[in-house]
C-alpha positions in Angstrom: 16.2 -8.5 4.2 15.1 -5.5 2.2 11.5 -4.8 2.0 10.5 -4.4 -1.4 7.3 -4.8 -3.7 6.6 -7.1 -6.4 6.0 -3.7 -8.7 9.5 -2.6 -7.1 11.1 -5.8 -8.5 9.4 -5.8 -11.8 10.5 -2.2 -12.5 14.0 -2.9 -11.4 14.0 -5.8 -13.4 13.0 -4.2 -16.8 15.5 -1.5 -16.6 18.1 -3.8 -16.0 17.4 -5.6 -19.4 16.8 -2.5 -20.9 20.5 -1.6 -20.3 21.6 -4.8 -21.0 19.6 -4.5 -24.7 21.7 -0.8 -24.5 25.0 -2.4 -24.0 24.6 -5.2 -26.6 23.6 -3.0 -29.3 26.2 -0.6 -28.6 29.3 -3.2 -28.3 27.8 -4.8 -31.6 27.2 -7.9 -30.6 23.6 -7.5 -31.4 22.2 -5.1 -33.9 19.3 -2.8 -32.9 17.0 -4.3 -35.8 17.0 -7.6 -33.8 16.6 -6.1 -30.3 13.8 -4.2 -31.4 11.8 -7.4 -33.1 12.4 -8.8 -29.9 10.9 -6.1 -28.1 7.9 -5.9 -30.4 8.1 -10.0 -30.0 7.1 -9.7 -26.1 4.6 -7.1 -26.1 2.7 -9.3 -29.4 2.9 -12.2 -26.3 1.8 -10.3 -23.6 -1.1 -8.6 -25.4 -2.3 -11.9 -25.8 -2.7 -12.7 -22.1 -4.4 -11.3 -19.3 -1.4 -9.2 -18.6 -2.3 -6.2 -20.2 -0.1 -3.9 -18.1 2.6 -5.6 -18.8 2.7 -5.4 -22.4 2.1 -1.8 -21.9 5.1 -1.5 -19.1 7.4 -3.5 -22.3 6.0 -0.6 -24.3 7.0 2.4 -21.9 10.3 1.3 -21.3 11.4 0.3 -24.3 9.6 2.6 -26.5 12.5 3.8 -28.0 13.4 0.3 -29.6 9.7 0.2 -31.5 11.0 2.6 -33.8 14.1 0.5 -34.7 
């Protein structure tokens, strides 16, 4: 079994969705307008828990969308 860390998994984890928003927007399938309320969707729900980091992770990584 590969030895990994939770912060490993997480990280892998966004990217991967972050592609996935990529390739959905780009095929059409999805227009960027409703990825990016989506985005700004999660990090609303994670600002309101005690996962700050993570709402600020959603924010790195898909910084690009917030401005869609």
């Amino acid at each position: 079994m590969t030895n990994f860390k939770a912060e490993d998994e997480a990280i892998g984890t966004i990217i991967v969705v972050e592609e996935l928003f990529q390739s959905l927007v780009k095929s059409g399938i999805v227009p960027a307008a409703v990825m990016a309320d989506v985005v700004r969707g999660a990090v609303a729900r994670l600002d309101t828990t005690d996962h700050f980091g993570a709402g600020a992770a959603v924010r790195h990584y898909f910084e690009s969308w917030l401005s869609k």
